[in-house]
C-alpha positions in Angstrom: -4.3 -32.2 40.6 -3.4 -33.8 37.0 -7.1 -31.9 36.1 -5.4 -28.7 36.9 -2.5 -29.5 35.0 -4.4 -30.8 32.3 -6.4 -27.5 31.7 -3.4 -25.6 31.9 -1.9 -27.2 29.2 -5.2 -27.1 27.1 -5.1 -23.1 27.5 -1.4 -23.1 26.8 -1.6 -24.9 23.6 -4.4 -22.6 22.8 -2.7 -20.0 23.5 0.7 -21.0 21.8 -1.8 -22.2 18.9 -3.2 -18.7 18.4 -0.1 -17.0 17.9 1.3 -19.2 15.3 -2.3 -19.0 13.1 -1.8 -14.8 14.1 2.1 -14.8 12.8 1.2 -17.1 9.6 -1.5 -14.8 8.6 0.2 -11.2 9.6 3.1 -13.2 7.6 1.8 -14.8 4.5 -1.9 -13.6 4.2 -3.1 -10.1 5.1 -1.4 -6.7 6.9 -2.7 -3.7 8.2 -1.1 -0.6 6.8 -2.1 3.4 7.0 -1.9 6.0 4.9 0.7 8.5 6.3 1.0 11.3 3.2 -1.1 12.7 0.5 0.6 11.3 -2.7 -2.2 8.9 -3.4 -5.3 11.3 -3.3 -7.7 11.8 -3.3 -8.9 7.9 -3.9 -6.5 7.4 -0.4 -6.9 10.0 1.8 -4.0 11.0 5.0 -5.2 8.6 7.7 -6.9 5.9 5.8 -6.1 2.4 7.6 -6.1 -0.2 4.7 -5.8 -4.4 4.5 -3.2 -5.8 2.5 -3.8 -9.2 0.5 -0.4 -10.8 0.7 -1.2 -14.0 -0.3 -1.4 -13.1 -4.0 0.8 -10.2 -4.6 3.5 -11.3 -2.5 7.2 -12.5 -3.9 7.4 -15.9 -4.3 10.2 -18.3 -5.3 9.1 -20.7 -8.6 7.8 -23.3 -6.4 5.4 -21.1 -4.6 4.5 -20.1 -7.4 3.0 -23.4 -8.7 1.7 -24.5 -5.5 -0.6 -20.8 -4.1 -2.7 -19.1 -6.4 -0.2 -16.5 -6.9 -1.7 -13.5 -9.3 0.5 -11.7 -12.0 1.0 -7.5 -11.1 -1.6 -5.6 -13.3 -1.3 -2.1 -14.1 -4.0 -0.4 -11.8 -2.9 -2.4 -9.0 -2.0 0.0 -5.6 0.6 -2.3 -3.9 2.7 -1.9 -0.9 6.0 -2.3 -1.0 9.3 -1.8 0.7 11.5 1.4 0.0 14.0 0.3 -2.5 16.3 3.2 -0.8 15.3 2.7 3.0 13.8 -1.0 3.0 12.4 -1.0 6.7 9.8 1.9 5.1 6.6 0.9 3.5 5.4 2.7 0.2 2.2 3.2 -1.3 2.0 3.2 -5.1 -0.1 2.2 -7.7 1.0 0.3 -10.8 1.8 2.2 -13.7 4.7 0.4 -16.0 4.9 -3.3 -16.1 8.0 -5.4 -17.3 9.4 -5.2 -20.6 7.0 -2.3 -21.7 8.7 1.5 -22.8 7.0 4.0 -20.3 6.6 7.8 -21.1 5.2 11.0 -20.0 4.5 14.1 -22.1 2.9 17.2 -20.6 1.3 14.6 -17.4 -0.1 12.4 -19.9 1.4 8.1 -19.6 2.4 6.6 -22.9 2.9 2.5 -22.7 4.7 1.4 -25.5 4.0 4.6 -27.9 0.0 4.7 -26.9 -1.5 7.2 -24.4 -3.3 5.1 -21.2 -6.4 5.6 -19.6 -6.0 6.0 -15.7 -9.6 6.6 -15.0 -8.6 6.6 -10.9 -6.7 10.0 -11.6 -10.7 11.7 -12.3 -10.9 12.3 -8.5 -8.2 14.7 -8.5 -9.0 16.2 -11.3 -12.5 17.4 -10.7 -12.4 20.8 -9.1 -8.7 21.5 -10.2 -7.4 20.0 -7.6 -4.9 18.3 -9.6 -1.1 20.1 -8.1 1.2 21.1 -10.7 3.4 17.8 -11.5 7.1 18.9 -12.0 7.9 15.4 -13.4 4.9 16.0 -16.3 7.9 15.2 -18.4 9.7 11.8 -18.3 11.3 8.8 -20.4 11.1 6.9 -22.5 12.2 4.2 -20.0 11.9 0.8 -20.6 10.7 -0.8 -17.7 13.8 -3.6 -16.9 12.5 -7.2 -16.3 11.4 -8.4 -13.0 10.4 -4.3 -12.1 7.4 -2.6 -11.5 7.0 1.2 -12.9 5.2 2.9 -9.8 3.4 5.8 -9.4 1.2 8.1 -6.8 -2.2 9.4 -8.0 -1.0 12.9 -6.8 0.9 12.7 -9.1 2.6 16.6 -8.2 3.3 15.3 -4.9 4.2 11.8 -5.3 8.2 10.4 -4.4 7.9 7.6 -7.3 9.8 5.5 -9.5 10.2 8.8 -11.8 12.5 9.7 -8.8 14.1 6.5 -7.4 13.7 4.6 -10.6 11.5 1.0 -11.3 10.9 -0.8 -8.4 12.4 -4.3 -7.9 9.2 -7.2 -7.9 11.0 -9.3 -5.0 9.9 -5.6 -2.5 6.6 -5.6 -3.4 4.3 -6.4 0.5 1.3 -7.1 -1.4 -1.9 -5.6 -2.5 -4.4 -2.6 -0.8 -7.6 -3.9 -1.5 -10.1 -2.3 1.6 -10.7 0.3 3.8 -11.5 -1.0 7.5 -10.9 2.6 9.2 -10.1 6.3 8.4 -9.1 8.8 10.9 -8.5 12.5 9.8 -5.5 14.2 10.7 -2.1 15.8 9.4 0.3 13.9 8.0 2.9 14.4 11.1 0.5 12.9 13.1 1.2 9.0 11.3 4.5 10.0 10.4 6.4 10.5 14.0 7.6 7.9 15.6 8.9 6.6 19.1 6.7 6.1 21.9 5.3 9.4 22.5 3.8 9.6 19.0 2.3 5.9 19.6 0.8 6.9 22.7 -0.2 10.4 21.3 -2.1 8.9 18.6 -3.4 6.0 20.6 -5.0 9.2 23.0 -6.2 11.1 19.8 -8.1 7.7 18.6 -9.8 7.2 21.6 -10.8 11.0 22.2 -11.7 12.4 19.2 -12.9 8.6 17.5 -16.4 9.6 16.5 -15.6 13.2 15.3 -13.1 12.4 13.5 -13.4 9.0 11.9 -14.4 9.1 8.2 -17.4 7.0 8.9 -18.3 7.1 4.6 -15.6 5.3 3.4 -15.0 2.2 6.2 -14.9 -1.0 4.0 -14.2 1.2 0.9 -12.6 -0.9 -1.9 -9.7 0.3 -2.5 -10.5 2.1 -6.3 
């Protein structure tokens, strides 16, 4: 009798064990997050499931800080972040201003500090002309306030930004996309409903249309 009660606390402790390694690292290390509209194509495509490194990129009190090899934001970086005007909604941007610096646009084209910037990421959407007409082609100068991030989508003609909602606070940032593990093609409504009838339709859809639809070419994709 103590045998069986011995084993059944091994497997509860194992049990109990495995959820607190699962919520440290869902927590403090790494997320899964998709890709529910187009505003960061075409290097993220509608229905790209991506991992995000939150152990670097993640806010961090001063203490932190010194003890986790925290990395500074770089511009480049695609982060995910919370919503500065709805914060239970996750963004996708990439890194466009950084603190301190006087950010500009003339005619689509970013200035930093007076100097046009290379965004050699944008060269997928512009081969072919597939680059949208960007209403907000026209913007600043802005300094970039302290202890923000300037964010931008590589679509940029169909991207709600920080051109629109203004810098984004450091403390919202999630943490940093860095690899494709899935991508499943549909429309954006598909990730974008909620409740439990769009969980369950999209749960159906996965399992039905998997191999026909999964993007089989760019599973472990960096993220560029």
């Amino acid at each position: 009798m103590s045998f069986q009660k011995s084993t059944a606390r091994e497997y509860f402790e194992s049990i109990v064990i495995a959820v607190i390694l699962a919520l440290f690292v869902r927590t403090w290390v790494v997320q899964a997050f998709k890709i529910p509209t187009g505003s960061m194509e075409q290097n993220l495509l509608i229905g790209d499931h991506l991992v995000v490194n939150k152990f670097v990129h993640a806010a961090a009190t001063a203490a932190e800080r010194r003890l986790l090899p925290m990395q500074e934001h770089r511009r480049g970086d695609v982060l995910v972040f919370k919503f500065p005007e709805e914060p239970e909604r996750d963004f996708i941007k990439r890194v466009i201003g950084l603190p301190g610096e006087t950010l500009e646009l003339r005619q689509s084209q970013v200035f930093i500090n007076g100097e046009p910037i290379d965004e050699p990421y944008l060269d997928a959407m512009r081969q072919g002309g597939r680059m949208p007409l960007d209403l907000r082609g026209t913007f600043g100068p802005l300094v970039v306030p302290e202890g923000h991030l300037f964010m931008m989508g590589d679509n940029r003609g169909d991207s709600q930004d920080s051109r629109y909602w203004g810098p984004l606070p450091i403390g919202y940032v999630k943490g940093k996309a860095f690899v494709l593990y899935w991508s499943y093609e549909a429309e954006s409504e598909f990730y974008s409903d909620v409740g439990v009838g769009a969980t369950f339709r999209r749960l159906t859809s996965a399992v039905t249309h998997l191999f026909t639809r999964t993007r089989w070419e760019r599973i472990l994709r960096p993220v560029p």
